[in-house]
N, C-alpha and C positions, 0 to 999 in steps of 0.2 A: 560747839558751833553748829546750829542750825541750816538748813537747805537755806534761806534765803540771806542768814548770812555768807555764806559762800558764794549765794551770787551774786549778791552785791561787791562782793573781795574779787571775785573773778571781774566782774566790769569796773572796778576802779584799779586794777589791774591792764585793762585794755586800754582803757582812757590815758592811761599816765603815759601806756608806751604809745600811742598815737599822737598822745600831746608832744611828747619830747622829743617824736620824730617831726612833726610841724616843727618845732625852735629848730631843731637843729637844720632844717630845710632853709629856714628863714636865713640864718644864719649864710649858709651857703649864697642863696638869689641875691642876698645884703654885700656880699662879697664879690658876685658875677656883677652887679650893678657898680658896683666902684671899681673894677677893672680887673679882678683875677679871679680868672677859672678854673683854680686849681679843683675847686669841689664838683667843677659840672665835667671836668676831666677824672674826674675820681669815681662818677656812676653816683654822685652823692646829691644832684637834686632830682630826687624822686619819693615819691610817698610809700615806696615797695619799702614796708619794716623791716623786713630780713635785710635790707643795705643799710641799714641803721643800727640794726642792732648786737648790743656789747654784751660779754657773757656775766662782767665783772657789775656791769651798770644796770642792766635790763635783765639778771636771772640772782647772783649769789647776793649784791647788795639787799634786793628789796625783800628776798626769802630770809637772808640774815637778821632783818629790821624787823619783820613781821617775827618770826620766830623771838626776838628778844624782847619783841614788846608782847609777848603772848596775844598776838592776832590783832592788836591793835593799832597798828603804825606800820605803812613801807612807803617807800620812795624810790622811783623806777629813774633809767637814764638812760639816752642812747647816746650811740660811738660820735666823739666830736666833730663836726663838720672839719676839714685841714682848709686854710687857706693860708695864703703868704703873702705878707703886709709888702713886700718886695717890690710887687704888682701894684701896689695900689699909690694915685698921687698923693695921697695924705697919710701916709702909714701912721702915724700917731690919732690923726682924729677919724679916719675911717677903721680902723680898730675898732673903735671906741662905737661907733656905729653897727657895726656887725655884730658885737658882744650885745646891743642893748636891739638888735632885733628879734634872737629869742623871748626873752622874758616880755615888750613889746606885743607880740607874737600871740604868747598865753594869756595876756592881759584883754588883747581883742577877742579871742577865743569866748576869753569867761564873761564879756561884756556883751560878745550876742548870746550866752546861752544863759546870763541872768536876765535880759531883757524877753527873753522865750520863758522863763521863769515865772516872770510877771505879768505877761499876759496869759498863761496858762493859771498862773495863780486869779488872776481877776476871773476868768473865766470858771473857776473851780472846777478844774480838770481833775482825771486821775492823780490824788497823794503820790502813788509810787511812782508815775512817770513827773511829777516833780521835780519829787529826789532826783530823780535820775539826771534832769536837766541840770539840780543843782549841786549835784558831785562833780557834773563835768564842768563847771563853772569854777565849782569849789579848789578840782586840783589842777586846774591850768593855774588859779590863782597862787595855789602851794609849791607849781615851780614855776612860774617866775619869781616872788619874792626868794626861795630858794634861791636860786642862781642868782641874785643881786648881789646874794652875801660874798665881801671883796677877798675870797679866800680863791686863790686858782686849785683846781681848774674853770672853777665858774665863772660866769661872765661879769659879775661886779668886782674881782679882781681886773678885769683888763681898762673898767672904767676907771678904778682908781689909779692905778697906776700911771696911767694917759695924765691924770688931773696932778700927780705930784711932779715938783719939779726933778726934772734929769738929772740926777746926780748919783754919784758913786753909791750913796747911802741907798739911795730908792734902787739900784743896780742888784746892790748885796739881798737886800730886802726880797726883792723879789726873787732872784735866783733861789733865796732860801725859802719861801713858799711855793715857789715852783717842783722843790726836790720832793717838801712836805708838807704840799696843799692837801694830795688826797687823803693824807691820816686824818689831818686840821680839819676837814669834810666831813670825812665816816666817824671822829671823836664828836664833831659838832651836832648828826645827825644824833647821835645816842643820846648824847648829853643835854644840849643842847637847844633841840629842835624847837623846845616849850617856849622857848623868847620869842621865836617870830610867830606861835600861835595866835596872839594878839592882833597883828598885822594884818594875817590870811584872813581870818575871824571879822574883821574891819571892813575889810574890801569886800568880803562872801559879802555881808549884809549891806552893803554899797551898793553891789551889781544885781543881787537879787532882791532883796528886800526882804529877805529871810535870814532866822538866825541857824546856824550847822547844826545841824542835828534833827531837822525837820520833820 
């Protein structure tokens, strides 16, 4: 691994944990806005990372990832926002809300820094501050479509579950992803991950007008 690959792994490194402290901010304000504060009583909407961050999500996960894909793949996470559907008057559809303000969140993120992309690119500006524009496009884009995936703890489990009917079956259902969503996750991430490259890949050249790898 060469000096400039390391810095480029160091700032997509930064980018994922700033990104994923923006979602889970979002998250929280999404929450304070439909009636419960449990996150702005938690010290949890603010952009201070150290209150964001998880050892499990934001240090062993993306070292584990990087390390099994020999330098080539990680995926960063901060600590969940808490809120309590209790508080709120539509607990089923303001759920549904607050779950779909992260990924939301990242999607605008990568939509003003692909549109900085493109006019940097018309302009023909510096190649490398490009890139740089369009890694930080790239991986807000790589978690939200992550977290869409309806597997809890991510937030497209809380939309699906909202959209299935109440019943006993969706009850068992989820309780049982709820005990082992996070394995269903970290198996997904290993194994997995290559199906929604497509997806990320899609939208990257959507929002930027470039194809990854630029």
């Amino acid at each position: 691994m060469n000096g400039t690959t390391v810095v480029l792994t160091i700032f997509e490194f930064i980018v994922l944990i700033f990104s994923a402290v923006l979602h889970e901010v979002a998250h929280g304000l999404e929450a304070d806005r439909l009636g419960d504060d449990t996150a702005r009583r938690a010290g949890r909407l603010t952009l201070n990372p150290l209150k964001h961050m998880d050892l499990f999500g934001s240090f062993i996960m993306p070292l584990t990832l990087f390390i099994a894909s020999g330098g080539s793949f990680f995926l960063a996470a901060a600590k969940p926002v808490p809120y309590d559907p209790r508080n709120l008057k539509d607990p089923r559809g303001g759920s549904v809300k607050i779950a779909l303000a992260g990924p939301f969140t990242n999607f605008a993120l990568a939509a003003v820094f692909g549109i900085a992309t493109r006019i940097f690119f018309y302009f023909n500006v510096s190649a490398i501050f490009i890139e740089l524009l369009g890694l930080i496009a790239y991986m807000n884009i790589m978690l939200g479509v992550f977290n869409l995936i309806p597997i809890p703890p991510l937030d497209g489990s809380r939309v699906l579950f909202a959209a299935l009917p109440q019943t006993e079956a969706t009850f068992r259902a989820a309780a049982f992803l709820e005990r082992y969503g996070l394995i269903i996750v970290l198996f997904f991430a290993f194994f997995g991950f290559q199906l929604i490259i497509p997806v990320i890949n899609f939208l990257f050249t959507l929002a930027t007008g470039q194809t990854f790898g630029m």
